[in-house]
Every structure is written in structure tokens, then in C-alpha cells.
C-alpha positions in Angstrom: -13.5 -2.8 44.6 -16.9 -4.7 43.3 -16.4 -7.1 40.5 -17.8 -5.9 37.4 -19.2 -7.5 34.1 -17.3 -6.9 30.8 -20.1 -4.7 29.2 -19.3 -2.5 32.1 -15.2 -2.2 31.7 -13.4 0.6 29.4 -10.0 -0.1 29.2 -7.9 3.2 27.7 -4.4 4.2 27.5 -2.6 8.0 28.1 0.0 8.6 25.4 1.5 12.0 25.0 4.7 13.7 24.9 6.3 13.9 27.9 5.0 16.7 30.2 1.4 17.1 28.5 -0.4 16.4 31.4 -1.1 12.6 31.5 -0.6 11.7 35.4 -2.3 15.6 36.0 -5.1 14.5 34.1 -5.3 11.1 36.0 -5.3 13.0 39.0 -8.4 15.0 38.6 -10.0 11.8 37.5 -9.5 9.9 40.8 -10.5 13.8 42.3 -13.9 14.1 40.6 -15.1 10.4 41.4 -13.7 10.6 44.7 -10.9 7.9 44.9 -9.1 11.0 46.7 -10.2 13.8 48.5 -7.2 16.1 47.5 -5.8 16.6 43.9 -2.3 15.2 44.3 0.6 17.2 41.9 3.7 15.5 40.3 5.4 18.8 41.3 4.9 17.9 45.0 5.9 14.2 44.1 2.1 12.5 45.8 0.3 11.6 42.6 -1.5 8.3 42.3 1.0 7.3 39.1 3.7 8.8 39.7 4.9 6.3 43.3 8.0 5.1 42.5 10.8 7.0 44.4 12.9 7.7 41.3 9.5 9.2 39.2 9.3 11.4 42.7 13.0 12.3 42.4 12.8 12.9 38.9 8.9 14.3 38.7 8.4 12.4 35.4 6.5 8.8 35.1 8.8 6.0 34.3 6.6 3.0 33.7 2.9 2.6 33.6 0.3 2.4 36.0 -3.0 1.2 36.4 -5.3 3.5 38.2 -9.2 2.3 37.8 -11.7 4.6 37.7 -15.5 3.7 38.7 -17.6 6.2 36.7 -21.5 6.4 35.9 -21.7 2.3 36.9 -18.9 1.5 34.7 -15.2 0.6 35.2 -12.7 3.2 33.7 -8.9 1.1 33.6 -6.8 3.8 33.0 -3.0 3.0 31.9 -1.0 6.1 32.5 2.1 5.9 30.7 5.4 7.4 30.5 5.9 10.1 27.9 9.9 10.4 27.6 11.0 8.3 24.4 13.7 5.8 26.5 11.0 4.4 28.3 8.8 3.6 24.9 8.5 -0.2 26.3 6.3 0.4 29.2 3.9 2.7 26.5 4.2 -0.7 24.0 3.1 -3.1 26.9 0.2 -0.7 28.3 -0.9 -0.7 24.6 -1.1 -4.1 23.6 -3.8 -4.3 26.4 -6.1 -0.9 25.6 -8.9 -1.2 23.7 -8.6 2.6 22.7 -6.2 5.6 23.5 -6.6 9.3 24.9 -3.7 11.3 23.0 -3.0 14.2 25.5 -1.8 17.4 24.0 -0.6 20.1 26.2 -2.3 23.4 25.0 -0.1 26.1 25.5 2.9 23.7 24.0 0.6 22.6 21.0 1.3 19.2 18.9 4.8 18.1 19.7 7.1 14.8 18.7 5.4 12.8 21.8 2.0 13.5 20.1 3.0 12.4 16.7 4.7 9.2 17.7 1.4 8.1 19.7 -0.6 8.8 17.0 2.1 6.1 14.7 2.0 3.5 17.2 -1.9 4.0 17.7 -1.4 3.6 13.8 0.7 0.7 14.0 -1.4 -1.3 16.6 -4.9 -0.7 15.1 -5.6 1.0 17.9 -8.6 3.7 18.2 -7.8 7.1 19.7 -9.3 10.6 20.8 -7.1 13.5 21.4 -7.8 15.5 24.6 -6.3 19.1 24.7 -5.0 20.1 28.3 -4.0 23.4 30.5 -6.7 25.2 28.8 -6.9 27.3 32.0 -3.2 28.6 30.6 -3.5 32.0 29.1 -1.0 30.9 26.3 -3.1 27.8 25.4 -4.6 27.8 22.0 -7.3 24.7 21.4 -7.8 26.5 17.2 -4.1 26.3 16.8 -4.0 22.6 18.0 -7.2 21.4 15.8 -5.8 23.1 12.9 -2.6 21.5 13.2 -4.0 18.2 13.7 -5.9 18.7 10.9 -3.2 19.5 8.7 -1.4 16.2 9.8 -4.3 14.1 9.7 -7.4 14.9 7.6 -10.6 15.1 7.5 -11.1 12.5 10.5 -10.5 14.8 13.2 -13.5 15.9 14.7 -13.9 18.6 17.3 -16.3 17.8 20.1 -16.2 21.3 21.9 -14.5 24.6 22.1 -13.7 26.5 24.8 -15.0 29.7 26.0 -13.0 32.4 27.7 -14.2 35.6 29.0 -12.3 38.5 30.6 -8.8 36.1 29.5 -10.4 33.1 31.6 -11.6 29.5 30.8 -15.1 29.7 31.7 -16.7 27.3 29.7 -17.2 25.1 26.2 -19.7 24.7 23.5 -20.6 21.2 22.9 -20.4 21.1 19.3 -22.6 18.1 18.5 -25.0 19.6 20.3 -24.6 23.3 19.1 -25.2 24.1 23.0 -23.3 26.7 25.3 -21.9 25.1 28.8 -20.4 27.5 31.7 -18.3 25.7 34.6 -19.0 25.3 38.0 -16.4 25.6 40.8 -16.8 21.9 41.3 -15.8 21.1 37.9 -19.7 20.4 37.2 -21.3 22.9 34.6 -24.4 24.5 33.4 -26.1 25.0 30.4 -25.6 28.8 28.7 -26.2 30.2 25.9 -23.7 30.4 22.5 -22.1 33.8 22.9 -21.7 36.1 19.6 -18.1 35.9 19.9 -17.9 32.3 19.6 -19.9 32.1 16.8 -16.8 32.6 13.9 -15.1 29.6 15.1 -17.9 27.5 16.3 -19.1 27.3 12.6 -15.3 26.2 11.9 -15.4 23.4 14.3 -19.2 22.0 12.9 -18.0 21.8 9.4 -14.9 20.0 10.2 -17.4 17.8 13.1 -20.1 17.5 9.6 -16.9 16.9 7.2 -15.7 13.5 9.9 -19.3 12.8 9.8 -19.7 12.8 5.9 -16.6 10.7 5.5 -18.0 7.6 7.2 -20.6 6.6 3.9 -20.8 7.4 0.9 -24.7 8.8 1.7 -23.2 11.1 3.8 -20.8 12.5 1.5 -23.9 13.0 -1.6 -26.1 14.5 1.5 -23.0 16.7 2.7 -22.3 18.1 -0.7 -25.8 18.3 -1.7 -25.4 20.7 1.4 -28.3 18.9 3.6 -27.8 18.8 7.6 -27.4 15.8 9.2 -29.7 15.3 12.3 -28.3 15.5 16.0 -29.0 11.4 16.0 -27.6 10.7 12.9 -24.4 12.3 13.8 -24.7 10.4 17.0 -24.6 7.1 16.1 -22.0 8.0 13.0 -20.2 9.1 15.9 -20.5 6.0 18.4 -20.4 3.7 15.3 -17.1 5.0 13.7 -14.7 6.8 16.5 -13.8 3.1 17.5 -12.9 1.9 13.7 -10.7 5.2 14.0 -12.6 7.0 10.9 -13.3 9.5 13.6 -11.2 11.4 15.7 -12.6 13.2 18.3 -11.0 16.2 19.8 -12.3 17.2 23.5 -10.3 19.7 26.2 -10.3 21.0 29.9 -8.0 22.0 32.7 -6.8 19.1 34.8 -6.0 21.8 38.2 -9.4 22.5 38.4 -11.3 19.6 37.2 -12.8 21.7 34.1 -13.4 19.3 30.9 -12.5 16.1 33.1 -16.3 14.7 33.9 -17.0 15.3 30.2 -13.6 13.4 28.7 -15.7 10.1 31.3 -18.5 10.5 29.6 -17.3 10.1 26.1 -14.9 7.3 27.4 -18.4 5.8 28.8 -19.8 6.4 25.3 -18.1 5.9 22.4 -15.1 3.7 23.7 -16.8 -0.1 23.4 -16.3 -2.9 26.0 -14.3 -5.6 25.4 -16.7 -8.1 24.6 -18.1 -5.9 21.8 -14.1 -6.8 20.7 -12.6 -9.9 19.2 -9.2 -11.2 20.2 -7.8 -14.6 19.5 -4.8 -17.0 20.8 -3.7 -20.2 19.6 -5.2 -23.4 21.2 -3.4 -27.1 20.1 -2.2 -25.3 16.6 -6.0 -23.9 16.2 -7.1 -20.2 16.5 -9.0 -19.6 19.6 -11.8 -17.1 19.8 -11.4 -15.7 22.7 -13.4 -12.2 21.7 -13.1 -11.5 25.6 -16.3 -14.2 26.8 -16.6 -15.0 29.8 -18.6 -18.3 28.9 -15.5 -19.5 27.4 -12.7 -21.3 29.8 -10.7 -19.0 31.0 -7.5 -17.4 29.4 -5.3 -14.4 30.5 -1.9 -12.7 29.1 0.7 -11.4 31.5 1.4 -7.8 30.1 3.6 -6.6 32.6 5.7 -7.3 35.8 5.6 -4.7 38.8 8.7 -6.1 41.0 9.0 -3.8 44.3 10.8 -4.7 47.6 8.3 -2.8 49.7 4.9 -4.4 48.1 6.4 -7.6 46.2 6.0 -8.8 42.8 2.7 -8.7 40.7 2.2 -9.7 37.2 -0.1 -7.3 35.8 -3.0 -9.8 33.7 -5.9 -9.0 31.3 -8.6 -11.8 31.2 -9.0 -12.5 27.6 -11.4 -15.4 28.1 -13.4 -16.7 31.2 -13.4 -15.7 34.6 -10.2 -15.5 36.6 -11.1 -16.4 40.4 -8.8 -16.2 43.4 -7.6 -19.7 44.6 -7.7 -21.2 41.3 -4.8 -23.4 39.6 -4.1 -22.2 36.5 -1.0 -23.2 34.1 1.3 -21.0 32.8 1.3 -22.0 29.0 4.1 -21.0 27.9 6.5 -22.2 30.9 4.2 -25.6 31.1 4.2 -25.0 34.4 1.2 -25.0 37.1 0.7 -21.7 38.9 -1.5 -21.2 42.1 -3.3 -17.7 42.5 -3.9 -17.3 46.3 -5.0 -13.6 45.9 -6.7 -11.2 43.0 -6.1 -7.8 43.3 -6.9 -4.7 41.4 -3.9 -2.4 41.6 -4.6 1.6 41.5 -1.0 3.0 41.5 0.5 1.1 44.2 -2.7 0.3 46.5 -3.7 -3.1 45.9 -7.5 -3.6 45.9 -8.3 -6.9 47.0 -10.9 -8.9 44.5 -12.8 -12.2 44.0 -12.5 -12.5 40.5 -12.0 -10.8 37.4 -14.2 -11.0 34.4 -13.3 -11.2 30.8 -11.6 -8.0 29.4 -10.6 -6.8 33.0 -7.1 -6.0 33.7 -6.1 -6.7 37.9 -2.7 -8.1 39.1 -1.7 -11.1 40.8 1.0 -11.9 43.3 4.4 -13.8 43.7 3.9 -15.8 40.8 6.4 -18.6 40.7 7.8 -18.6 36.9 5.1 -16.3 35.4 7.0 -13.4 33.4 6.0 -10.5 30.9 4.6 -11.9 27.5 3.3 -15.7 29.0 -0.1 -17.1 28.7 -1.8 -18.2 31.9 -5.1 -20.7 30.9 -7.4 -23.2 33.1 -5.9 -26.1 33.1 -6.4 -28.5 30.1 -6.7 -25.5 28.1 -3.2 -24.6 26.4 -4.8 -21.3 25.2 -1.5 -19.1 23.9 -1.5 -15.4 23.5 1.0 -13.2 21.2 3.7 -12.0 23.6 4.0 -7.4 23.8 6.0 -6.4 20.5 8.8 -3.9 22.4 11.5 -1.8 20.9 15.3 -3.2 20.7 17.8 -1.5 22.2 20.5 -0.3 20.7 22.2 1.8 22.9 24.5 0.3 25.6 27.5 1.0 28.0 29.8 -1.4 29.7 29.4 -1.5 33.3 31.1 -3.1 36.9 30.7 -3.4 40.0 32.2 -0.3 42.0 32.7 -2.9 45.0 34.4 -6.2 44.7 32.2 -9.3 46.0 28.8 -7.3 44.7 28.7 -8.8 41.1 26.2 -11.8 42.6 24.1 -8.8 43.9 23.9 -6.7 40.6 23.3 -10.0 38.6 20.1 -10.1 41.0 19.0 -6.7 41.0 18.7 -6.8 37.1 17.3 -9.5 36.8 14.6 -7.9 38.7 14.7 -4.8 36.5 14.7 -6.3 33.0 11.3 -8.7 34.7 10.2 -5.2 34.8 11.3 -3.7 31.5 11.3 -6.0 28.5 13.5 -3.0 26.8 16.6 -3.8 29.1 19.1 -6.9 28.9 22.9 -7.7 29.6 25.1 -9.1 27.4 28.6 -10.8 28.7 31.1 -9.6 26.4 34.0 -12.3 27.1 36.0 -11.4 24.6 36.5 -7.4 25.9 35.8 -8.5 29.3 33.1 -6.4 29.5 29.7 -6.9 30.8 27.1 -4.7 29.1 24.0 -2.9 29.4 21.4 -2.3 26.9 18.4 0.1 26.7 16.4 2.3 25.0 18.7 5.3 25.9 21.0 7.3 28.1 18.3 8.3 30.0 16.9 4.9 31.0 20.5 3.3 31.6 20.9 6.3 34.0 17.9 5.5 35.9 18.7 1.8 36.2 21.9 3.1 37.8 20.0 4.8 39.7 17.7 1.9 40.9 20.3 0.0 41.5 21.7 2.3 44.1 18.7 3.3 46.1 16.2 0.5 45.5 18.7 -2.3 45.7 21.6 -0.9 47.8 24.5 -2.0 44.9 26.8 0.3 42.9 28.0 -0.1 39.7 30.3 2.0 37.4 29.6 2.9 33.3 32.1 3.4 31.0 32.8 3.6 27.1 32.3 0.1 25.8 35.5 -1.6 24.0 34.6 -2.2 20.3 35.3 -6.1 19.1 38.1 -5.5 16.6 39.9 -8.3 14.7 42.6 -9.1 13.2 44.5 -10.1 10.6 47.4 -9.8 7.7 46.9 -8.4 4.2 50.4 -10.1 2.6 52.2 -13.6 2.6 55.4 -14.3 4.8 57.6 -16.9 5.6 59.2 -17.2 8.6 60.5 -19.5 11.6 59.8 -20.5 14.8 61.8 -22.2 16.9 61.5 -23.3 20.4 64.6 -24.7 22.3 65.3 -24.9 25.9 67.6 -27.4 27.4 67.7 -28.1 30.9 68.7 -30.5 33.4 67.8 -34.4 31.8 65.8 -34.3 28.4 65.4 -30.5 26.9 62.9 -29.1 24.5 63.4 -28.6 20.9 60.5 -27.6 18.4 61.5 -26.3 14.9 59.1 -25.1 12.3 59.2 -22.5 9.2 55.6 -22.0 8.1 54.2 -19.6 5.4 51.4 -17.1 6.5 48.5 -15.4 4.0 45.5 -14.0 4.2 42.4 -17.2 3.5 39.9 -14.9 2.7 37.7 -16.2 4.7 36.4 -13.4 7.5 34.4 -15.5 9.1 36.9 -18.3 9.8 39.9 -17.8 12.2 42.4 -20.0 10.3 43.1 -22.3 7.9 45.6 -25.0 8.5 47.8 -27.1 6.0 51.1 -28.8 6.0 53.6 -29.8 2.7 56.1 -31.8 4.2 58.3 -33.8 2.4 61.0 -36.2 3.6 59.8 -36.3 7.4 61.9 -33.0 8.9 58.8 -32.7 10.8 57.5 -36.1 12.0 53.4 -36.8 11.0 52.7 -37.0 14.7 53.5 -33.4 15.6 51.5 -32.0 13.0 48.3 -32.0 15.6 50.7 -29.8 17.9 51.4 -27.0 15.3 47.8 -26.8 14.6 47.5 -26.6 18.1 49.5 -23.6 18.5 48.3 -21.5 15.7 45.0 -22.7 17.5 45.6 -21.1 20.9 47.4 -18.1 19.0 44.6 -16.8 17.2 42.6 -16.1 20.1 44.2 -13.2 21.1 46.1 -12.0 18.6 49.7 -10.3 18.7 48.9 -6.8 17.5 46.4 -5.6 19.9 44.8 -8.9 21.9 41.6 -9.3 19.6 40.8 -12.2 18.0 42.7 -13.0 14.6 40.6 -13.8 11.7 40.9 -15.3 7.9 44.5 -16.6 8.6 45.9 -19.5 6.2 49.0 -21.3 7.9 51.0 -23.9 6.2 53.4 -25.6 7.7 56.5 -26.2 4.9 59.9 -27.1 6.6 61.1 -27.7 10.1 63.6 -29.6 12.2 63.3 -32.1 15.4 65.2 -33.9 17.8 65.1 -37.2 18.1 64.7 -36.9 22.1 64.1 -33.5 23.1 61.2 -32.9 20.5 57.8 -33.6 21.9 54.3 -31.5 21.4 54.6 -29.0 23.7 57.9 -27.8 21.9 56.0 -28.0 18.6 53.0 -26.0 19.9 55.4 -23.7 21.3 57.2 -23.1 18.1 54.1 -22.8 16.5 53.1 -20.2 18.6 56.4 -17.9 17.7 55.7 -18.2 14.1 52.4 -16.1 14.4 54.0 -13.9 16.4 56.7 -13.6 14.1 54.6 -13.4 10.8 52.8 -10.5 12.7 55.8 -8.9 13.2 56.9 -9.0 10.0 56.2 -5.7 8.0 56.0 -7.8 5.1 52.7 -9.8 6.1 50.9 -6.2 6.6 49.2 -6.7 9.6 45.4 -4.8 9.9 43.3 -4.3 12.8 39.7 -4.9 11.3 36.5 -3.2 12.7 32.8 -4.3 12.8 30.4 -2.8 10.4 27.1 -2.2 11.1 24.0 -1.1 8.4 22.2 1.1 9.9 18.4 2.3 8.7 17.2 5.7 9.7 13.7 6.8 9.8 13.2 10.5 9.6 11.1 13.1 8.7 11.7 14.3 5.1 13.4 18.0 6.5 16.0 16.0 8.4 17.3 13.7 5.8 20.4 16.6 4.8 21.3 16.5 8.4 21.6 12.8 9.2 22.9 12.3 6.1 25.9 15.0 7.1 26.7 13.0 10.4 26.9 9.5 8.9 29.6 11.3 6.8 30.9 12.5 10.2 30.7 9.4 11.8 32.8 7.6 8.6 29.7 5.8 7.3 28.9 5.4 3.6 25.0 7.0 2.8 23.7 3.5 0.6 20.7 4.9 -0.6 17.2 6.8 0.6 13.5 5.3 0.5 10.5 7.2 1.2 8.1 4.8 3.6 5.3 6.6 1.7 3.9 8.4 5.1 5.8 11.4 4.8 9.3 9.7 6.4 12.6 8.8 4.6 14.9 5.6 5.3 18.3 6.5 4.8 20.2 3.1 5.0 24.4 3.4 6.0 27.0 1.2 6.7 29.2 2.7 9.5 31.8 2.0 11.8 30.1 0.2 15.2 32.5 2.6 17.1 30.7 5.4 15.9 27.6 4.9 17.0 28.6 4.8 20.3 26.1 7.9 22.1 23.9 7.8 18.6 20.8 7.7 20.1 21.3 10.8 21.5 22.7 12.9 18.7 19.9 11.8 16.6 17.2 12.7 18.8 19.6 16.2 19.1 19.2 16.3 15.6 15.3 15.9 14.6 14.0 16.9 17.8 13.3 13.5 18.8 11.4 12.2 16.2 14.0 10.0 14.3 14.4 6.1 14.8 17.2 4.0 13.9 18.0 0.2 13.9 21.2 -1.6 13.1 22.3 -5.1 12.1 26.1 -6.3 12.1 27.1 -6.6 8.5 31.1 -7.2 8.0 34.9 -6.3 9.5 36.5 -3.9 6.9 40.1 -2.6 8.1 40.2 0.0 10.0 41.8 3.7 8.6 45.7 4.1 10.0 44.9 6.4 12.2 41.9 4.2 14.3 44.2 1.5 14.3 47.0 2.9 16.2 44.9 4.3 18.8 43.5 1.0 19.4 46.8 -0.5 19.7 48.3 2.2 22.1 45.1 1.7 24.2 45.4 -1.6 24.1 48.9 -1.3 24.9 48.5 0.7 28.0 45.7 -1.6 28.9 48.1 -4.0 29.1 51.1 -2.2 31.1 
């Protein structure tokens, strides 16, 4: 592929629910401008996107790909991105790098979750957008019903571009609205001018007022013209329109039929149009505690963030790069910023799906890959050298929702470690946590649905198994009441024996966050000064597993009182020892009123209004206590709980169960609180069986 200049690049981004039509729509893309001869179809698993063997398997995209598309002398970098929620990292990296996004609505399905939460994280990043209405060839497909519905969710600033024309219960055709002209496909995709039929007249006149209403809102000359009821001229609309779709005050709304190419050549040329170039775009890094200007010049020295990492055993590792300053060449030494590392780049490459297209060089605001990258990963800052140049590393989502996991063949734990390692390179939205005190290693992800492909992965990509299973919950605990008691350690044997004698009181410290707290009140010496260490020891060792159920004990206050020693079988061991019965026996004593505590976490909800009476019901369910409710002022609630940590084990799905898929949540440990009666003995008689 030819190197070209950044006032000739257009970098956009595919968001949509999943299913609308994203990789279909790429598809007829590469078909029109001929980077395949034959339309591939996720159905029969050969799409450009869609390569990996589990999006085959599964006919669903995964993570995003690049596929560049050379239209009209300019360079089209389309990032097609996955549209199911537990793979929302991939969408958040392919973002951070577009300079404008192409929200994909299916027609016949109409506006759905997906399309709502890319028009929020358009919303979040700043980002510009046009919405582009698919499988209009579908009898069942309604372009009015999805305009008005936008409309209703987003004002005045949606803007239809066209509307279709059907004739005898076919697509046939659109009128371009700007233009007020009549256009009738071709076989080839291609159309012809036609005339504006009677029966399109009714709704035509709908779609011009809300196209003049967009237009009126972007001055306040409009708005006096548009109610003084003047028409605004075809040019004036057309530069309101090229000057205000990318400061998002207008929202244009275009559609076709990705299986036969209808409305595809028109979506290129408003990308051509109205989406700028990059160096008509500012961006800045950090340079020696100084803002850099980068604004995507390629007369600056050259700068480039690492946005994502492609790790394949077939074709290698690439870091996917957008050049934010400069010209990145092949061959150059570059350092990696952040790592303060040196990097070589033997080869350039432009990847489109997973064909790598060999180039020179790339030029500021381009987006290629390079190879096998030494310490380069996801979120670092590669610069000329001499030039610490640091870019703001991809916001992802945290994940919340994890399940422990092993290896289902002994000797393969080395192997898994690997393979992960690999996979989390590749999603920023995955880690592993060592749990050492459940002996538990766990997983963590956006959802059941990710974790189950990384299983997945695993097994076919890397040739390991592992086994998931229901976390264990890190309980504590503790005693509620004050004892007394003894503990005495005595065991004579051949030559000097063992003798260890101490009576200690036990209470709570009130202090959670502390294991124990240790004092003696000896008087007269019946426990010498010297062995004092030793008791501490023992209360030491005993709290790290404690007698009720093996969990760590917490907010214990020992104090040694009385005791007894022999003058030569007494030595520390034997006053650890006895030490260590005391615990034991204060734990057994009904009198101390042992607890099991469990972890609390507060837990934030975001939800449309209609579903606060529902999550509110489950946290109730789920033995959490509701804390309060606070609108976010764009038509969601916060609903803020503190619940159980065992209890929001699966959460992710039930809530998506529950508002269709449109509810987030987030959670923070906050506290232990004892655990109900009933919680606490089956943890015990797990436990206890865990141990037999």
C-alpha cells in the first residue's frame, strides 16, 4: 500500500450493538473499492474482520480490526469493533485513536442498548459521530421509525441525509435530502439520478425540516432566518454541514444494504467529506513536564502511541501505533518512553484484518503496526530518540467479574502463566490475581462471556486446559466476648522434656484492620520476661489461619496474665506452643462468641430511570442495604449499596438480565461485618469438608 499524506487519511471507528452489521458493512467496503473480489459473510466465517478462529467459531467479532480502505485518493482506516458488552475494551482502545465514529443501526431491529452506549462513550470521549442505518433491503426495516427514535433521544442535532425509496416492497433507491434530488440504484451498487416520486414527498418534507432544524441550531443567524421562515441555500447548508458534523452539533443520519452494496459508496463519500484529517486536529503529550503539541505534524519529531497489541502464533506479535507527530520510517531507532527503553523497527506494515501490508513509513495521523517489539506494550509512548514525547495511555473498563481457575493437568501452570500473559498483552480488560490466602488463582474480565472465550483460547490457540470454579470469599475472623482460659503445653521425653504454661485473657481490640494486639501483666516472674517474645509468637502464627474455619483472624487483643515454667524443661518452643492452645481454646469457648466476618463491598449502579425498582429489589435479594439514589442528570439513576462480596458473585450477568444490558456497576471494598448464622455455618461445614 502507497504511503499517504495526513490531509489524505480519515481515521473512523464502527460502534453498534452487537449484530447491526459492522463487519457486513466493512465487507461491502473492501467489495466496492476492490480489496476483494467476493463479498465475504460472517455467516460463512471468511470476512476480512472477523479472522480469528474463535470470531469464526462463534460468528461474532471479538476484538478490533483494522481494515484500510483507499477511496477517491484518500485513506479510509476503518476500526471495526466488537459489539457484545464483555469485550467493551477493544471498542475503548479503537476509540481513543478515531477521529470520528459511524454508529451502525440495524434497521429492522431499530435503536437498541449497543446503539445507546456508543452514542455515551462517543459522548464521553468528545468524539464526533454519524449514525448509518443498515439491512434496508429487509422488508421489516423501518429508516422513519429509527430517525424518530433518535430524535426523541437526542434532539434537534440529528440530521437526516437521505431516505430511502421502495417500490413494489423493494429498496430501490434514496433521496438525497440536502440536495432535494431522487437517486435509483444500479446492480453494481452505483446509482442514477431520478426524479422525487409523489409518494415520497410526505416524509421527505419531514426529513428537510428536521435536516433545516440541525442546520438552524449551529448560529444564532440561522435560528432568526429559520423562524423568520427563510430557506437556507444548498451552500450554506453545505458548509453548516462540513463545519459542524465534526464539533458533533450535527448528526447526520445516512443508510443502505451492506449484501448488495446499496448506500455503501455514498457512507465513503461523506466519510471523505465531512470527517476532517488529522492534521486539521490537535492532540498533545507531555514533553520534560511541558505540553507537547503534537496536532498530528509531520514537521515535528516524531511521536506515536501504542493503542493496541495483536499477539498471534501463526503471524506474530504487532503493536498496533498511530503516528501522532513526525514520520515514522522503517529501520529507525526509536525509544519506548515509557519503558526508557530503545526499540528497533525493522519493518512497517499496514495491517487490513490479518494481511500485513508492507510500508516505508507512516505519516502523522496514520495508524499501521509494527512487529516483535521487544518491551513495547498497549498504552506506551514510542518517540525519536532525545525526544521523551509521552502520550495518555487508553482509559479501559475494570473488571469486576471473576472466577477462580486451575490447571486441569498437573505440570501446565508455567504454560497457562504464559498463555495469559499473552492474552491480557491483548486485552487491557483481563488480569490475574493470586489469591494466597484461598489458594486460588483468579481470573478477571469484563464478563462470563469473555472469561469463556479466554478458556477457550487457551485451549485451541495455546494447547493448555484449565478448569473454572466458584471463587472462595475472603472471610475473617474473630470473637465478639472476653475469655480466660489456659494453655498448657507439656511433653516429657527421653533427657530434658517440654513444659510451657500460660493463662491469657482474649477480647475483641476493635480494631478490624489489625490482626492482634498483644500485652502481658505479669507479676512476680511465673512467666520469665524472656519468653514473652515466644507467646507473642504463637498468637502470631495462630492468627493466620484461624480455628473456626482457616481464615485469617482479625481485631484480637491477647494478654498474657498468669502462667507457670520449669526451670529446665521450659524453653520457647514450649511457650509458643502453649500460646498456640490458648487461641484455640478461647475459640472454643462459647463464652468468647466466636464470628465468621465477611467482606463488604459498596456497590454504585447506573441505570436507566425504569429499572431502578428492579435493581433495587435484588440488592435486597442479594442482602445488601439500598444507601441512597442520585440522578446523573442524563436521564440515569446511581443507586449506591453496600452488599455482601459473596453476593455478587454472577452479578454482571443478572444485571444485564435485568435492564436489558444497559446497566453498569462498580464496586470498592468497604468493611468485614459478621456474617448472618446461617452464612456462617455453611462456610464452616465447607470449610470443614475442604479439609477432610
Amino acid at each position: 500500500m502507497k504511503v499517504y499524506e495526513s490531509d489524505r487519511i480519515r481515521n473512523v471507528v464502527l460502534l453498534g450493538h452487537g449484530g447491526c452489521g459492522k463487519t457486513s458493512l466493512v465487507e461491502s467496503m473492501a467489495s466496492i473499492t476492490g480489496v476483494t473480489s467476493r463479498m465475504g459473510k460472517v455467516s460463512d466465517g471468511n470476512t476480512i474482520s472477523d479472522f480469528d478462529k474463535e470470531e469464526i467459531k462463534r460468528k461474532f467479532s471479538l476484538s478490533t480490526t483494522v481494515v484500510p480502505i483507499e477511496w477517491d485518493g484518500v485513506k479510509i482506516n476503518v476500526l471495526d469493533t466488537p459489539g457484545y458488552f464483555d469485550f467493551v475494551g477493544e471498542v475503548e482502545e479503537a476509540v481513543s485513536v478515531a477521529d470520528a465514529a459511524i454508529i451502525v443501526v440495524n434497521g429492522k431491529s431499530g435503536v437498541e442498548v449497543g446503539t445507546q452506549k456508543a452514542w455515551e462513550l462517543c459522548e464521553k470521549m468528545g468524539l464526533p459521530r454519524m449514525f448509518y442505518v443498515t439491512n434496508m433491503d429487509d422488508d421489516n426495516a423501518s429508516f422513519r421509525q429509527v430517525v424518530e427514535d433518535l430524535e426523541n433521544m437526542y434532539g434537534k442535532k440529528i440530521a437526516p441525509f437521505q431516505m430511502p425509496v421502495r417500490e413494489n416492497e423493494k429498496f430501490v433507491g434514496f433521496v438525497n435530502v440536502v440536495k432535494m434530488q431522487g437517486r435509483r440504484f444500479n446492480a453494481d451498487g452505483t446509482y442514477t439520478e431520478d426524479e422525487v416520486h409523489d409518494y415520497s414527498v410526505d416524509y421527505l418534507e419531514q426529513y428537510r425540516e428536521a435536516l433545516m432544524e440541525a442546520v438552524a441550531e449551529t448560529s444564532e443567524e440561522y435560528m432568526d432566518r429559520y423562524f423568520g421562515g427563510e430557506e437556507f441555500t444548498y451552500d450554506e447548508i453545505s458548509i453548516a454541514l462540513r463545519t459542524h458534523v465534526m464539533d458533533n452539533v450535527i448528526v447526520p443520519v445516512l443508510m443502505g444494504s451492506s449484501a448488495n452494496g446499496y448506500g455503501t459508496r455514498m457512507l465513503l463519500d461523506v466519510i471523505e467529506k465531512y470527517v476532517y484529517a488529522p492534521n486539521k486536529l490537535e492532540i498533545s503529550g507531555e514533553a520534560g513536564g511541558f505540553e507537547f503539541e503534537a496536532n498530528y505534524d509531520d514537521t515535528k519529531p516524531m511521536s506515536a502511541k501504542v493503542w493496541k497489541t495483536l499477539v498471534d502464533p501463526f503471524i506474530g506479535k504487532y503493536s498496533y501505533v498511530k503516528v501522532c507527530s513526525g514520520v515514522l520510517r522503517a529501520g529507525a531507532d526509536v525509544v519506548n518512553v515509557n519503558k526508557e527503553a530503545d526499540e528497533k523497527i525493522a519493518k512497517l506494515y499496514v495491517l487490513r484484518g490479518k494481511e500485513a501490508l508492507e510500508v516505508s513509513e507512516l505519516r502523522a495521523g496514520d495508524i499501521g503496526a509494527i512487529p516483535k517489539l521487544s518491551v513495547t506494550v498497549t498504552g506506551d509512548t514510542l518517540a525519536a530518540k532525545g525526544k521523551a514525547i509521552v502520550y495518555e495511555k487508553p482509559e479501559v473498563s475494570v473488571p469486576y467479574t471473576y472466577v477462580a481457575y486451575r490447571a486441569k493437568n498437573k505440570g501446565d501452570e508455567d504454560k497457562i502463566a504464559g498463555a495469559l500473559a499473552k492474552l491480557m498483552d491483548e486485552d487491557l480488560t483481563l488480569k490475574t490475581v493470586n489469591d494466597k490466602e484461598n489458594r486460588q488463582t483468579l481470573l478477571y474480565g469484563i464478563g462470563d462471556q469473555q472469561l469463556e472465550v479466554v478458556v477457550s483460547k487457551l485451549f485451541n490457540r495455546y494447547k493448555v486446559e484449565i478448569e473454572t470454579y466458584e471463587p472462595k470469599v475472603a472471610f475473617r475472623e474473630t470473637i465478639r466476648g472476653k475469655v480466660k482460659v489456659q494453655g498448657k503445653h507439656k511433653k516429657q521425653s527421653g533427657g530434658h522434656g517440654q513444659y510451657g504454661d500460660v493463662v491469657m485473657e482474649f477480647e475483641p481490640s476493635g480494631d478490624l484492620e489489625t490482626p492482634y494486639v498483644f500485652e502481658e501483666k505479669i507479676v512476680g516472674g511465673v512467666v520469665p520476661k524472656n519468653f514473652f517474645p515466644a507467646v507473642e509468637k504463637g498468637v502470631q502464627e495462630s492468627v493466620l489461619k484461624g480455628p473456626l474455619a482457616g481464615y485469617p483472624v482479625v481485631g484480637l487483643k491477647a494478654t498474657l496474665v498468669f502462667g507457670s515454667y520449669h526451670a529446665v524443661d521450659s524453653n520457647e518452643m514450649s511457650f509458643k506452643m502453649a500460646s498456640i492452645l490458648a487461641v484455640k481454646n478461647a475459640f472454643a469457648d462459647p463464652a468468647s462468641k466466636p464470628v465468621l466476618l465477611e467482606p463488604i463491598v459498596n456497590v454504585k449502579v447506573i441505570v436507566p430511570d425504569k429499572y431502578t425498582g428492579d435493581v433495587m429489589g435484588d440488592m435486597n435479594k442479594r442482602r445488601g442495604r439500598v444507601l441512597g439514589m442520585n440522578s446523573d442528570h442524563k436521564g440515569h439513576q446511581v443507586i449506591e449499596a453496600d452488599v455482601p462480596m459473596k453476593e455478587m458473585l454472577g452479578y454482571s450477568t443478572d444485571l444485564r438480565s435485568m435492564t436489558g444490558g444497559i446497566g453498569n456497576f462498580e464496586y470498592t471494598f468497604a468493611r468485614y461485618e459478621q456474617a448472618p448464622s446461617d452464612v456462617q455455618a455453611k462456610e464452616i461445614a465447607a470449610r470443614a469438608g475442604a479439609e477432610d
